[in-house]
TIDOMAR-215566 format. One record per residue: residue number from 1; residue in three letters; x, y, z of N, C-alpha, C in turn. Coordinates in Angstrom, 1 decimal, padded with zeros to 4 digits. Layout:
doza: NUM, mimi: ala, nX: X, nY: Y, nZ: Z, caX: X, caY: Y, caZ: Z, cX: X, cY: Y, cZ: Z
...
END
This chain:
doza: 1, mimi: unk, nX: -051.3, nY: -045.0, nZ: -053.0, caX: -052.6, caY: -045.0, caZ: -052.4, cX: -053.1, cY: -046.4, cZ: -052.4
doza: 2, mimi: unk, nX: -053.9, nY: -046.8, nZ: -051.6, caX: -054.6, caY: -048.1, caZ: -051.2, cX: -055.6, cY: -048.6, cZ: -052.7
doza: 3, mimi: unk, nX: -055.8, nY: -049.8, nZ: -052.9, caX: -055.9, caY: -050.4, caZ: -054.1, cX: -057.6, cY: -050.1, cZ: -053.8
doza: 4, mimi: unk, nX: -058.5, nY: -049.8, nZ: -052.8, caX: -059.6, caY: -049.2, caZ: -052.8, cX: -059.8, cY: -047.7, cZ: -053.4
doza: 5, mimi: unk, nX: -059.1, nY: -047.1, nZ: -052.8, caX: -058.9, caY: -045.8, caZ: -053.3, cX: -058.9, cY: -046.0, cZ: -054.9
doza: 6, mimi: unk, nX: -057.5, nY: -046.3, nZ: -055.1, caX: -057.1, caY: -045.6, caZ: -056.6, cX: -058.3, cY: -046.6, cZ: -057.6
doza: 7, mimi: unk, nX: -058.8, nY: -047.5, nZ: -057.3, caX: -060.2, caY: -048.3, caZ: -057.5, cX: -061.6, cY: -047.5, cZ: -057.5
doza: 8, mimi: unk, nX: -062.0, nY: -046.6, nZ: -056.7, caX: -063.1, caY: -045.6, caZ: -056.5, cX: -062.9, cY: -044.3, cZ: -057.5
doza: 9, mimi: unk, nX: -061.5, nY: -044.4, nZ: -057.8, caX: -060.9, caY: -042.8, caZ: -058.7, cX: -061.2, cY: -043.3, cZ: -060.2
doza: 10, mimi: unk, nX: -060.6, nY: -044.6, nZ: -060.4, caX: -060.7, caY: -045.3, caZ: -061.9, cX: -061.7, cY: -044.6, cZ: -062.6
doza: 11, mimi: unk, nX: -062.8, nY: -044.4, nZ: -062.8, caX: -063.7, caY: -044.0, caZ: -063.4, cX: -063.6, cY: -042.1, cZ: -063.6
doza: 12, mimi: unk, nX: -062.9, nY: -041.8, nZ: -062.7, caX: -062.9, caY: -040.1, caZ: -062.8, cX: -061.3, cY: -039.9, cZ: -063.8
doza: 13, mimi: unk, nX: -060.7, nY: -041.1, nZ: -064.1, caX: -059.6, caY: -041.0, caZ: -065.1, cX: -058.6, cY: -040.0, cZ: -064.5
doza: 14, mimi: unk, nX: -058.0, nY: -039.5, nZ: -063.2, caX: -057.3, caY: -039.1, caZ: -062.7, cX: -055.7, cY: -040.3, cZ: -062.5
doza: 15, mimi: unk, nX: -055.0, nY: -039.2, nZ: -062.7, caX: -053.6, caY: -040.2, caZ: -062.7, cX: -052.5, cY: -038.9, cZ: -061.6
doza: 16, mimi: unk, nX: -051.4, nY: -039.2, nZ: -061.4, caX: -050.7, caY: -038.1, caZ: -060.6, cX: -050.1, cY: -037.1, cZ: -061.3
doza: 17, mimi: unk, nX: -050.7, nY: -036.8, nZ: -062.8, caX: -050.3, caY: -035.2, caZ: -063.3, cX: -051.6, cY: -034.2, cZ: -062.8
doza: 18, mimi: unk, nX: -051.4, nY: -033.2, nZ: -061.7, caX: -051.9, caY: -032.2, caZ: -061.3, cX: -051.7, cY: -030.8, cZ: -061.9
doza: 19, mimi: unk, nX: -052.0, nY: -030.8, nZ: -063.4, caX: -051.9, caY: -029.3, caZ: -063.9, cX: -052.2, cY: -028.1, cZ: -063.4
doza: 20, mimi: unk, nX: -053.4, nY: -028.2, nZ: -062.8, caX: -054.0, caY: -026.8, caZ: -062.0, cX: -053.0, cY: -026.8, cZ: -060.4
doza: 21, mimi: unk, nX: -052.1, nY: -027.7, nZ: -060.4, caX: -051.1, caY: -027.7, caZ: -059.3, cX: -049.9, cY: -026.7, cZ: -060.1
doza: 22, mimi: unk, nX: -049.5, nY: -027.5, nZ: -060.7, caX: -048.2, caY: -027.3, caZ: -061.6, cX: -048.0, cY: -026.1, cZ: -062.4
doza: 23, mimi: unk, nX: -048.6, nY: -025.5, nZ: -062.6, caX: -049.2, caY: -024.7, caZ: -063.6, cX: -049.7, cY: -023.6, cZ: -063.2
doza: 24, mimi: unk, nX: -050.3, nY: -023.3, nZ: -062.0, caX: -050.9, caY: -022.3, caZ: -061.7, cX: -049.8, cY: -021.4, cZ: -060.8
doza: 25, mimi: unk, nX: -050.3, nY: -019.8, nZ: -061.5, caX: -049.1, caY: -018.8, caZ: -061.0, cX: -048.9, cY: -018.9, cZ: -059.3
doza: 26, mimi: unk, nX: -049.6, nY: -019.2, nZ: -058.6, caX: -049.7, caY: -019.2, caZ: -056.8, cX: -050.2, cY: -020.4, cZ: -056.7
doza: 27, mimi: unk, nX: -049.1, nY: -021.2, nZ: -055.6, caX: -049.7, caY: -021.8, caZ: -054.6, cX: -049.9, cY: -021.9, cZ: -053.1
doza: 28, mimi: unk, nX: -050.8, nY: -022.1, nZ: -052.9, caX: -050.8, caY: -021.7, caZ: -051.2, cX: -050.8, cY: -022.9, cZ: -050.4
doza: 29, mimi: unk, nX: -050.0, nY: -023.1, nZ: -050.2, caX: -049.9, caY: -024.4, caZ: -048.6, cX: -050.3, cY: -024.1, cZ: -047.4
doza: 30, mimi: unk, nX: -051.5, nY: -024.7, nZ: -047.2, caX: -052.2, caY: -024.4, caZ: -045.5, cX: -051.8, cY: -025.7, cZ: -044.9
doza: 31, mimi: unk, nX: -051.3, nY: -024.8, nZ: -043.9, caX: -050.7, caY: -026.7, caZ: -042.6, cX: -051.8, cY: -026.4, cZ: -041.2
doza: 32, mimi: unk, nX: -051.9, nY: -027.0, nZ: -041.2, caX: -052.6, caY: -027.2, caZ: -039.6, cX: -051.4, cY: -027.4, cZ: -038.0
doza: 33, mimi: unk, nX: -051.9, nY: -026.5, nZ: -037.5, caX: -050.7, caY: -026.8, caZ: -036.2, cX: -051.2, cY: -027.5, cZ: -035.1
doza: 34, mimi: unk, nX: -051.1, nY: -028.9, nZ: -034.8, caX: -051.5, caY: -030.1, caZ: -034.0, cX: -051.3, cY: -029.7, cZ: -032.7
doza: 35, mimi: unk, nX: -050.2, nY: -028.9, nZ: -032.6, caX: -049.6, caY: -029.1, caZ: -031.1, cX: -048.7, cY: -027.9, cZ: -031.0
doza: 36, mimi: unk, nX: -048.5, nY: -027.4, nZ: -030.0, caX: -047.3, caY: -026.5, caZ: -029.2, cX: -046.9, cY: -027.1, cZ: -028.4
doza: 37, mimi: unk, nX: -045.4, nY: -026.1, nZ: -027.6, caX: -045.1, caY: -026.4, caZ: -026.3, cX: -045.1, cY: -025.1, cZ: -025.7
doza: 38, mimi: unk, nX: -045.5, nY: -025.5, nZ: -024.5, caX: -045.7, caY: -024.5, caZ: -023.1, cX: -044.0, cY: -024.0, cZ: -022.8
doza: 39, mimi: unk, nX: -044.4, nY: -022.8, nZ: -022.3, caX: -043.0, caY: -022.5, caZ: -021.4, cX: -042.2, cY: -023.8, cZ: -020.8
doza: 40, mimi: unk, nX: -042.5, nY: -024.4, nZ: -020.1, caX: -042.1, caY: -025.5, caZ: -019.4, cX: -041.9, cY: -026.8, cZ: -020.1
doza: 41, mimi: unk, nX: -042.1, nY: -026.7, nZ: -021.6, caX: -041.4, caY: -027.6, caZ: -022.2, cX: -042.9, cY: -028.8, cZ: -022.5
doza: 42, mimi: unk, nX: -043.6, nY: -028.4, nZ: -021.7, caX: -044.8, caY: -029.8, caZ: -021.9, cX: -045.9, cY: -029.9, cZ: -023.7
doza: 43, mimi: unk, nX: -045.9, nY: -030.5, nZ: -024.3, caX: -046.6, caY: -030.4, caZ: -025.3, cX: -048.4, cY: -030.0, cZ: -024.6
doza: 44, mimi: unk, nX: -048.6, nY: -028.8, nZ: -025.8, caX: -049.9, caY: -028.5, caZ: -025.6, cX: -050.6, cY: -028.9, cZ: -027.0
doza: 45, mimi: unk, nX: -051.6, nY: -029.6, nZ: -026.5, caX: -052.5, caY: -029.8, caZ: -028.0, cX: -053.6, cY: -029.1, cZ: -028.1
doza: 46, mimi: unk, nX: -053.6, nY: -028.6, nZ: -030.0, caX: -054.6, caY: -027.5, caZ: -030.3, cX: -055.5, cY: -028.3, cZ: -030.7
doza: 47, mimi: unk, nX: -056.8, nY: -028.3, nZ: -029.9, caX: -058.0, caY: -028.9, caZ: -030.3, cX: -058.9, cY: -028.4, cZ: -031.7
doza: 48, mimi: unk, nX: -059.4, nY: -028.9, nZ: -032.5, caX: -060.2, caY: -028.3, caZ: -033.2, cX: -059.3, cY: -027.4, cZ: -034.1
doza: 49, mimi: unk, nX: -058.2, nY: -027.8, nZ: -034.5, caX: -057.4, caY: -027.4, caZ: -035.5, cX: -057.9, cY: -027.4, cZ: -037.0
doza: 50, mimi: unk, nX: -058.6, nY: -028.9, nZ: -037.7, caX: -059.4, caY: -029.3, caZ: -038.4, cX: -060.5, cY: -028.0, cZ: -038.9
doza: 51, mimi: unk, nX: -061.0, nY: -028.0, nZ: -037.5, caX: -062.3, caY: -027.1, caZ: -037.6, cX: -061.8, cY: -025.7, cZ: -038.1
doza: 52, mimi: unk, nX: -060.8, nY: -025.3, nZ: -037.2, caX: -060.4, caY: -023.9, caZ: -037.6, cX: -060.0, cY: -023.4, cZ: -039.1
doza: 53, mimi: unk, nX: -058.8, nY: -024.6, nZ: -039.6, caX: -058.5, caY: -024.4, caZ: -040.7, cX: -059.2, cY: -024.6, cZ: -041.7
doza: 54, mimi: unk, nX: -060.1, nY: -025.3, nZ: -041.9, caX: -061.4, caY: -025.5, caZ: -042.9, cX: -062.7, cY: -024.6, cZ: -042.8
doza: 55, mimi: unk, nX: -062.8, nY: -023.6, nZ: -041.8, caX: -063.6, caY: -022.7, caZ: -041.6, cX: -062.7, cY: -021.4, cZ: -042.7
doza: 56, mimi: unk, nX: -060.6, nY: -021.5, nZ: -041.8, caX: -059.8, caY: -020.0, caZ: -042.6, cX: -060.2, cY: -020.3, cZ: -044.0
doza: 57, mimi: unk, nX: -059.6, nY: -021.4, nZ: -044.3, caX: -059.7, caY: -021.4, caZ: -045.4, cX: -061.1, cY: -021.3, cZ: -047.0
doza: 58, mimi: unk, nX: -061.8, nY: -021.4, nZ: -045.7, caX: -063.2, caY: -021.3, caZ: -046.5, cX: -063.6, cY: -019.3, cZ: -046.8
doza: 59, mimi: unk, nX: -063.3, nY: -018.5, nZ: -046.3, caX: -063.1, caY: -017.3, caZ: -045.9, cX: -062.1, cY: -017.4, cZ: -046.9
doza: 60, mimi: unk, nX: -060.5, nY: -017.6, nZ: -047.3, caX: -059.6, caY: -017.4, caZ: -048.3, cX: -060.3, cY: -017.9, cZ: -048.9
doza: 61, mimi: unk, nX: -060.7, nY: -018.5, nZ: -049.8, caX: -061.4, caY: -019.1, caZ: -050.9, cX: -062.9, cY: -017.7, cZ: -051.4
doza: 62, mimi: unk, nX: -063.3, nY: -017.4, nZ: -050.5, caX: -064.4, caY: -016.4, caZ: -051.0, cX: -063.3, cY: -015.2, cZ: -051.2
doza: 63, mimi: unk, nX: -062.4, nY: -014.6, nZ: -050.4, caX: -061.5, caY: -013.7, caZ: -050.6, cX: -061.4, cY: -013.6, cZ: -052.0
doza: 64, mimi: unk, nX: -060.4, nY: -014.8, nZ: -052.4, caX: -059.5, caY: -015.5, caZ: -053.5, cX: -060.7, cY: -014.6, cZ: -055.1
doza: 65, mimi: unk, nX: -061.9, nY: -015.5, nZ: -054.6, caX: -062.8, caY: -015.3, caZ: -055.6, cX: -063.1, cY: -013.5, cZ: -056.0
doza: 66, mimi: unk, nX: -063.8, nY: -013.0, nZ: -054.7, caX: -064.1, caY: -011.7, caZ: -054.6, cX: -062.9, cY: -010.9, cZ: -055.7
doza: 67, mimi: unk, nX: -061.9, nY: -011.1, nZ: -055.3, caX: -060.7, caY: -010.4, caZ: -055.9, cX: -060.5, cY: -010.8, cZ: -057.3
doza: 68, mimi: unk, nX: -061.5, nY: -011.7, nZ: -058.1, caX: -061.8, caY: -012.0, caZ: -059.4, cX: -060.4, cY: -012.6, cZ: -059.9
doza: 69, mimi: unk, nX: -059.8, nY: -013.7, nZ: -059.0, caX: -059.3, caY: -015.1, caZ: -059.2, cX: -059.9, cY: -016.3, cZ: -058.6
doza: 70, mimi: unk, nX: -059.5, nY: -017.4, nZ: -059.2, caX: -060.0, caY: -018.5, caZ: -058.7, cX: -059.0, cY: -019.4, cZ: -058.0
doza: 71, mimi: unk, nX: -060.0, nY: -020.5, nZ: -057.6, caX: -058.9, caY: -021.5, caZ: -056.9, cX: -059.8, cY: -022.4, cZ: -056.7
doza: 72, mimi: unk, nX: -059.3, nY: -024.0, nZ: -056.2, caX: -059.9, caY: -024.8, caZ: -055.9, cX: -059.1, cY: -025.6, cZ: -054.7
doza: 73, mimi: unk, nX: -059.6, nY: -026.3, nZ: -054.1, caX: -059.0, caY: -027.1, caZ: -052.5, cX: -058.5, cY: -028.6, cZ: -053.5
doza: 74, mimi: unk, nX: -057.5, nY: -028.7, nZ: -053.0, caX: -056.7, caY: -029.8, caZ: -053.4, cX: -056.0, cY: -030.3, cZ: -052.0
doza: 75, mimi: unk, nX: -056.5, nY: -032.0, nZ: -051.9, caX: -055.5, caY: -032.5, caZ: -051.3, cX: -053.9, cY: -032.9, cZ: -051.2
doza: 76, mimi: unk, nX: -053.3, nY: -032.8, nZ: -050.2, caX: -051.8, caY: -033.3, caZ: -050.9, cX: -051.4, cY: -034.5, cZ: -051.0
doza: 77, mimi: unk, nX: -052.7, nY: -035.5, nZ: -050.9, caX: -052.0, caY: -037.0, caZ: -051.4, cX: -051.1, cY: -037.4, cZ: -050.3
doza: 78, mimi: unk, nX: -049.8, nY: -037.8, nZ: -050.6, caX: -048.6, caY: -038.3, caZ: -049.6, cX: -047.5, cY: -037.6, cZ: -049.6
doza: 79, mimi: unk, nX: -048.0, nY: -036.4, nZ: -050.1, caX: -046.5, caY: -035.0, caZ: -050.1, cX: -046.3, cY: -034.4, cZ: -049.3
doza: 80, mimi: unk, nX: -047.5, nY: -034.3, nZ: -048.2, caX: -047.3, caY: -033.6, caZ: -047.5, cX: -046.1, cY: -033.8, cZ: -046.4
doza: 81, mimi: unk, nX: -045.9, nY: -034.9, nZ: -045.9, caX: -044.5, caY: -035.1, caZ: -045.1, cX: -043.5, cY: -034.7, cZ: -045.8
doza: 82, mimi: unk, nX: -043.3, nY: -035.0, nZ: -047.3, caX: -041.6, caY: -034.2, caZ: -047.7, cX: -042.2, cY: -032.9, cZ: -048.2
doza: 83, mimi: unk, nX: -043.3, nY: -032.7, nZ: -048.5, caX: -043.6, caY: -031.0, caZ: -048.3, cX: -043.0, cY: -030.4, cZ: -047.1
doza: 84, mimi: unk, nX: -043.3, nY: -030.8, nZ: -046.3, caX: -043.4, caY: -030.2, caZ: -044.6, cX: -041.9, cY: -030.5, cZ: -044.2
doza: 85, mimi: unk, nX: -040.8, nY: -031.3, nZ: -044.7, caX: -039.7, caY: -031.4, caZ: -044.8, cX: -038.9, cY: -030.2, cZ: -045.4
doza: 86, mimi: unk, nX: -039.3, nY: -030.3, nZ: -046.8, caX: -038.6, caY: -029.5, caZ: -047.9, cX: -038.9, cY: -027.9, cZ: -047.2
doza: 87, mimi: unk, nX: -039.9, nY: -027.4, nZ: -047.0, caX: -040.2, caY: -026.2, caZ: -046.3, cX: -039.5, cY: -025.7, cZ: -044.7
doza: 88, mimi: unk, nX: -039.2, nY: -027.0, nZ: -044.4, caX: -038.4, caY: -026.8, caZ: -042.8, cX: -039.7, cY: -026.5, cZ: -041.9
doza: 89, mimi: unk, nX: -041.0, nY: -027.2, nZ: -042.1, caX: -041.4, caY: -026.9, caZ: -041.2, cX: -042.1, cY: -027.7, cZ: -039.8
doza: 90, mimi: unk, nX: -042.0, nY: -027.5, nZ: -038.9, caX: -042.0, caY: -028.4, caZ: -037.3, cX: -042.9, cY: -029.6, cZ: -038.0
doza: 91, mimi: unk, nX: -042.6, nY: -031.1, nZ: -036.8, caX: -043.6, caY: -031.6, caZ: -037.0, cX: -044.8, cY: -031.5, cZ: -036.4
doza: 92, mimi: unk, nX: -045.0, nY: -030.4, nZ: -035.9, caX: -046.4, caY: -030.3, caZ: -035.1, cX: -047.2, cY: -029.1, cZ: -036.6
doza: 93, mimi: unk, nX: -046.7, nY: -029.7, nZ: -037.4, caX: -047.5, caY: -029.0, caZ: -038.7, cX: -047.8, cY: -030.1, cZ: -039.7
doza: 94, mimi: unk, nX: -048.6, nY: -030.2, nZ: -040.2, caX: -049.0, caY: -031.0, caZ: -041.3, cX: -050.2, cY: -030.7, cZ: -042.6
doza: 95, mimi: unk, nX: -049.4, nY: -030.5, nZ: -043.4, caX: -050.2, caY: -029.9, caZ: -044.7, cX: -051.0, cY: -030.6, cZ: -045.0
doza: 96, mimi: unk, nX: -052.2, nY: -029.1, nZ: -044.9, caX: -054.1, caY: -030.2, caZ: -045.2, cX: -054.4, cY: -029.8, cZ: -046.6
doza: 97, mimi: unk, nX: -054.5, nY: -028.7, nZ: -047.1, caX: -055.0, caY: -028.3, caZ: -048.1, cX: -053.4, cY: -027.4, cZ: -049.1
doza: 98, mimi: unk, nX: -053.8, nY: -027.5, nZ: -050.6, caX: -053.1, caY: -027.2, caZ: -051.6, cX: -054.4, cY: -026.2, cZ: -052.5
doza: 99, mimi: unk, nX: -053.9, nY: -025.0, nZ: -052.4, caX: -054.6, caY: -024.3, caZ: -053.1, cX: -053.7, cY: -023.3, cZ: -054.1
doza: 100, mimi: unk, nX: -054.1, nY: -023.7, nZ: -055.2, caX: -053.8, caY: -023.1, caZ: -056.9, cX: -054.6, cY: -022.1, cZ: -056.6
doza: 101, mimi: unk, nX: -053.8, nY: -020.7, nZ: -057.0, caX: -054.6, caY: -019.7, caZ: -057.1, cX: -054.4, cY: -019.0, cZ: -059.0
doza: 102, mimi: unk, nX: -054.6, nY: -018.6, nZ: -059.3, caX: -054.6, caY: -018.2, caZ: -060.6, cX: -056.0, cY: -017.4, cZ: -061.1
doza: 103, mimi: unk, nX: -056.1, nY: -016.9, nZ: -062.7, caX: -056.9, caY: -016.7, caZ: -062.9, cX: -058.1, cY: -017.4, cZ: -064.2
END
């Protein structure tokens, strides 16, 4: 991370051990899908992918709770590429949110 960043975090004493990652019985990886292709091979872009996924995910997150477990939204830092590798999945995916579910 950028020497601003890990400079703004200093005071919240965070380092790259994520317990409530690591640790917790479920994780859920939400990717966002940037783009398709059409029959004809042409790239279609999904607008407002952002919007959608931060709206599902706000709905899983009340679910999550209702069902009297918890969770919290976690970003994936710079994992997400060999996340989205290690899973096999397209590049027209890219992992936005990391959600620890447990109780």
């Amino acid at each position: 991370m950028g020497k601003v960043w890990t400079t703004d975090l200093k005071p919240l004493k965070t380092n790259w051990i994520k317990e409530y990652l690591t640790e917790a019985p479920f994780l859920i990886l939400v990717f966002k899908q940037m783009y398709s292709f059409r029959s004809d091979g042409k790239k279609k872009i999904h607008y407002y992918n952002e919007q959608s996924v931060s709206i599902a995910v706000g709905i899983l997150l009340a679910a999550i709770h209702h069902a009297g477990l918890v969770s919290l939204t976690s970003t994936p830092l710079n994992c997400g590429p060999a996340i989205r590798k290690l899973l096999d999945r397209p590049l027209s995916e890219k992992l936005t949110i990391l959600l620890p579910v447990g109780y």
